[in-house]
SEDO-637224 format. One record per residue (C-alpha): residue number from 1; z, x negated, y. Coordinates in Angstrom, 3 decimals, always signed. Each point is the difference from the previous one (the first is absolute). Example, Ala and Ser with C-alpha at 12.3 -4.5 7.8 and 13.67 -1.06 7.14 Angstrom:
2
+------+----------+----------+----------+
: resi :        w :        u :        v :
+------+----------+----------+----------+
:    1 :   +7.800 :  -12.300 :   -4.500 :
:    2 :   -0.660 :   -1.370 :   +3.440 :
+------+----------+----------+----------+
This chain:
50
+------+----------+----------+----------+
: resi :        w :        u :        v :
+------+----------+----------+----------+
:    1 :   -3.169 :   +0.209 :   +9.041 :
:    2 :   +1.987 :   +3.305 :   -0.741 :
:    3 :   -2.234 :   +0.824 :   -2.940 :
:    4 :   +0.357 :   -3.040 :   -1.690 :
:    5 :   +3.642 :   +0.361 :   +0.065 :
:    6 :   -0.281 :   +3.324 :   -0.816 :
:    7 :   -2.000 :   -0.947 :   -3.236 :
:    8 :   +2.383 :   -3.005 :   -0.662 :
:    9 :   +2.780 :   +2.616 :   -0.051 :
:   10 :   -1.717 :   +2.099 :   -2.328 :
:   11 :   -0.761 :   -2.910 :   -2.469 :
:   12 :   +3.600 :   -0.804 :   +0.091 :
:   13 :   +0.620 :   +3.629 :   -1.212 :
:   14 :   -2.952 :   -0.057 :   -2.087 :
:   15 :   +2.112 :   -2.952 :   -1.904 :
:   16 :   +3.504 :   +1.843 :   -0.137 :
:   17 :   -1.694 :   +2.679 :   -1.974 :
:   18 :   -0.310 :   +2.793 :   +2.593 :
:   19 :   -2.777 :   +2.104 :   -0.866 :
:   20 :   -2.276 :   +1.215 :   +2.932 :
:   21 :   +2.155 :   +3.302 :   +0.809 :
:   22 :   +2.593 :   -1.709 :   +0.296 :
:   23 :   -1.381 :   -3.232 :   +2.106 :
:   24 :   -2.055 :   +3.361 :   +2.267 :
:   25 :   +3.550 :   +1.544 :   +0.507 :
:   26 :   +1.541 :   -3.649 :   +0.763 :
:   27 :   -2.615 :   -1.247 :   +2.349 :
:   28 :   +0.056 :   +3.414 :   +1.927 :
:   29 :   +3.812 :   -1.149 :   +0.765 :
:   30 :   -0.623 :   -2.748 :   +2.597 :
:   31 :   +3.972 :   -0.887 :   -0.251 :
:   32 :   +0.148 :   -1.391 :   -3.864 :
:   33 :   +3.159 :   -1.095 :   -0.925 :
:   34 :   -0.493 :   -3.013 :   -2.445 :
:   35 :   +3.259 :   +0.566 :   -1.592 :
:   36 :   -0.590 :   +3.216 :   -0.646 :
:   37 :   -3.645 :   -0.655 :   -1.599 :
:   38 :   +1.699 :   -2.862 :   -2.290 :
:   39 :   +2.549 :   +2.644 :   -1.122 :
:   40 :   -2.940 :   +2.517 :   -0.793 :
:   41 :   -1.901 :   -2.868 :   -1.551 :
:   42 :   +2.779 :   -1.111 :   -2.529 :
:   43 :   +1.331 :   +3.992 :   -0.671 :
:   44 :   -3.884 :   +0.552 :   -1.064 :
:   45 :   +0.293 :   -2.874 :   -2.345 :
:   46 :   +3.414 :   +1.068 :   -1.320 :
:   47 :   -1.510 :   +3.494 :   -0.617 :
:   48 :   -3.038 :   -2.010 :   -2.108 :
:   49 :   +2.554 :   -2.089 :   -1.839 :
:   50 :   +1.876 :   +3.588 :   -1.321 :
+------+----------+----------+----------+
């Protein structure tokens, strides 16, 4: 059951437009902070709209 999870999470991240360094480096960090990975997630597409 953890690894489906576990690939469910990465989907999600998949989706927000993490690339797979960054969704390695994330899913290494068992304590995400979904806050924090919406703030990354909208900064990135800020950074694509300049």
């Amino acid at each position: 059951m953890q690894s489906i999870t576990e690939l469910y999470r990465i989907i999600a991240l998949k989706d927000m437009g993490f690339n797979l360094e960054e969704i390695t480096d994330l899913i290494r960090t068992k304590n995400i902070d979904v806050r924090e990975l919406v703030e990354i997630h909208v900064n990135n597409i800020k950074e694509e709209i300049l």
